[in-house]
C-alpha positions in Angstrom: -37.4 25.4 -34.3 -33.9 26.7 -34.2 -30.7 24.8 -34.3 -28.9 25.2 -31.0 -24.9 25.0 -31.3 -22.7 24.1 -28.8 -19.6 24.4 -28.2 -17.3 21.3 -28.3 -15.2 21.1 -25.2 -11.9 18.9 -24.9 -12.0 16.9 -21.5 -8.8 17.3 -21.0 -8.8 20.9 -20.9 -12.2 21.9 -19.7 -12.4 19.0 -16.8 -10.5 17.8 -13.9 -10.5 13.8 -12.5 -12.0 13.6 -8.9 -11.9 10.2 -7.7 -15.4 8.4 -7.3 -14.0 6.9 -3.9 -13.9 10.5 -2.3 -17.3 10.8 -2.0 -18.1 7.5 0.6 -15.1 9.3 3.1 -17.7 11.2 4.3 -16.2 14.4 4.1 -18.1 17.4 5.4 -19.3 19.6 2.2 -16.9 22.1 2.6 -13.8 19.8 3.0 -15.2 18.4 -0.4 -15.4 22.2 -2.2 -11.6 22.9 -1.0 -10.9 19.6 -2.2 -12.2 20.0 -5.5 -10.9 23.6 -6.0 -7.3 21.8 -5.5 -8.0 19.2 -7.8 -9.0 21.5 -10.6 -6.0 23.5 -10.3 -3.6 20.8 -9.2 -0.2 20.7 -11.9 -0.9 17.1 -13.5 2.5 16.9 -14.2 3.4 17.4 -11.2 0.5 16.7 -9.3 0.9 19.6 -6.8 -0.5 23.2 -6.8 0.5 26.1 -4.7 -2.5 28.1 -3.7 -3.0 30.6 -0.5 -5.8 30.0 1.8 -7.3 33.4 0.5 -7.7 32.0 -3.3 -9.1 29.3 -2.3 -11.3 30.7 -0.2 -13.0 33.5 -3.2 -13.0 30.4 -5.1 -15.1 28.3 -2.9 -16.6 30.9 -1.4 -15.7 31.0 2.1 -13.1 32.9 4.7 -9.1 32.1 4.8 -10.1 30.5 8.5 -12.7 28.7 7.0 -10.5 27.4 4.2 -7.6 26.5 7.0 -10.1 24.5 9.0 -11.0 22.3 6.0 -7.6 21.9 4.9 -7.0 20.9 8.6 -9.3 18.3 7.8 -7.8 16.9 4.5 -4.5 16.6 5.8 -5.8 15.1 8.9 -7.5 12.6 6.7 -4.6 11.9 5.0 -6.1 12.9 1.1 -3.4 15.9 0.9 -0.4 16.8 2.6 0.8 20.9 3.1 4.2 22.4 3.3 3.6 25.8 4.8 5.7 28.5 2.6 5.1 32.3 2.1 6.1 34.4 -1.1 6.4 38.2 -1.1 4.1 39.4 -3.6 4.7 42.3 -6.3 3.1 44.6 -3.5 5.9 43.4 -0.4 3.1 41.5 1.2 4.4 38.6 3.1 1.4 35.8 2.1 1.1 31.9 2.9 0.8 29.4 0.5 -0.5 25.8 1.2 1.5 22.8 -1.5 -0.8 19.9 -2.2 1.0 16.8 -3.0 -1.1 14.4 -4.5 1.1 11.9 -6.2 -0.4 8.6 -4.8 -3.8 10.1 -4.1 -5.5 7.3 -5.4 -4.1 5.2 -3.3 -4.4 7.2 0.1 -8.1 7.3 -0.7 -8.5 3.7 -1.2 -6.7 3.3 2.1 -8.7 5.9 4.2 -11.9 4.5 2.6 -10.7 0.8 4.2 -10.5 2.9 7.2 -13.9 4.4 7.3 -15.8 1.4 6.4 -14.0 -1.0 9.2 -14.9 2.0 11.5 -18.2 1.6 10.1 -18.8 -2.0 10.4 -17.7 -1.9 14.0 -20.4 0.6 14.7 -22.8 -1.1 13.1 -22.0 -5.1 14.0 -22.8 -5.2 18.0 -20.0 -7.6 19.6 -21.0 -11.2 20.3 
């Protein structure tokens, strides 16, 4: 039997924080990749990151419009907010960037998971 080395990883370098809360919003699966994808490359000093709708879209796998409509989503959800700004690129390309600011992101989630589960409960408790 051989001896199988492996590499040791820092977790601060090789992982990102994603809030456990996030999951019980009940985002759609594809709302979750963007979100995740923004997370990972988020400025933790800062806590924002500047990406265009196309990275994040080879990133994740899916279309700019695809991308948009799940950002659509976050924002409307209240987990990210989005100043729209375009750069000029090396090639004198005009291109769009979406900002995420997540500086009280853990408590936004909190709050929108109140939200959901008092939806929830009204749903699910008939009225007297």
């Amino acid at each position: 039997m051989r001896n199988k080395y492996y590499t040791s990883r820092d977790p601060i370098k090789n992982y990102f924080p994603l809030p456990n809360e996030v999951f019980a919003l009940g985002l759609s699966p594809g709302a979750l990749a963007v979100y995740s994808y923004l997370m990972y490359i988020e400025d933790r000093t800062t806590y924002q990151c500047h990406a265009s709708y196309k990275t994040i879209g080879k990133a994740v796998n899916m279309s700019p419009n695809t991308v948009r409509k799940y950002v659509t989503e976050l924002v409307e959800r209240g987990l990210i907010q989005t100043e729209h700004t375009s750069i000029i690129t090396q090639d004198g390309r005009k291109q769009k960037l979406a900002k995420l600011d997540a500086e009280c992101e853990q408590e936004r989630i909190r709050k929108r998971l109140e939200v959901f589960q008092q939806a929830q409960q009204k749903t699910t408790c008939p009225p007297a």
